[in-house]
C-alpha angles and dihedrals in degrees: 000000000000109000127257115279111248112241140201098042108185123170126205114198100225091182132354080264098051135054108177113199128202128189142171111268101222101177143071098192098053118123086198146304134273122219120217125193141178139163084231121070097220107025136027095061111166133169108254091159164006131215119197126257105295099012109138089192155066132175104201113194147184095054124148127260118260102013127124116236129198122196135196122183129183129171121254125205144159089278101048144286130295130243100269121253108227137202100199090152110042114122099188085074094085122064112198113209117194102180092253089092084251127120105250090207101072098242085118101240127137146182124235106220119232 
């Protein structure tokens, strides 16, 4: 059978560049899993990713400063591919960079310029 979907997909912008995501890993049967991502939360989806069998994580880079991104992410495996997993509602996946090295958003992170 398909394996199980993944579910509780959060995602924590770590730099206006960088947006890593974690899960809940359901199956036992699954070969990986594939990342989706859009700057639209219902349509635009595209894969930008995989993760191996068991990973709970992802870590997806080179995006653009203050955009918003929305992820889906669903297991794949010899017998099929899972229902995805969405964040459709996750504020911590823009990262708003206002040229002050200080995250426009108000979640009090900052970059420390080199």
């Amino acid at each position: 059978s398909a394996p199980a979907a993944p579910s509780g997909l959060g995602a924590t912008a770590v730099s206006f560049r960088q947006i890593n995501l974690n899960w809940t890993d359901n199956s036992n049967n699954e070969t990986g899993f594939e990342i989706w991502r859009s700057t639209n939360a219902t349509t635009g989806f595209v894969t930008v990713g995989t993760a191996p069998a068991n990973a709970t994580n992802y870590a997806d880079s080179g995006l653009n400063a203050n955009t918003t991104y929305y992820y889906r992410i669903r297991a794949i495996g010899q017998f099929g591919e899972s229902a995805f997993a969405e964040n459709l509602n996750v504020p911590a996946a823009i990262w708003l960079f206002n040229n002050n090295l200080n995250d426009g958003s108000g979640n009090g992170r900052t970059l420390t310029q080199s």
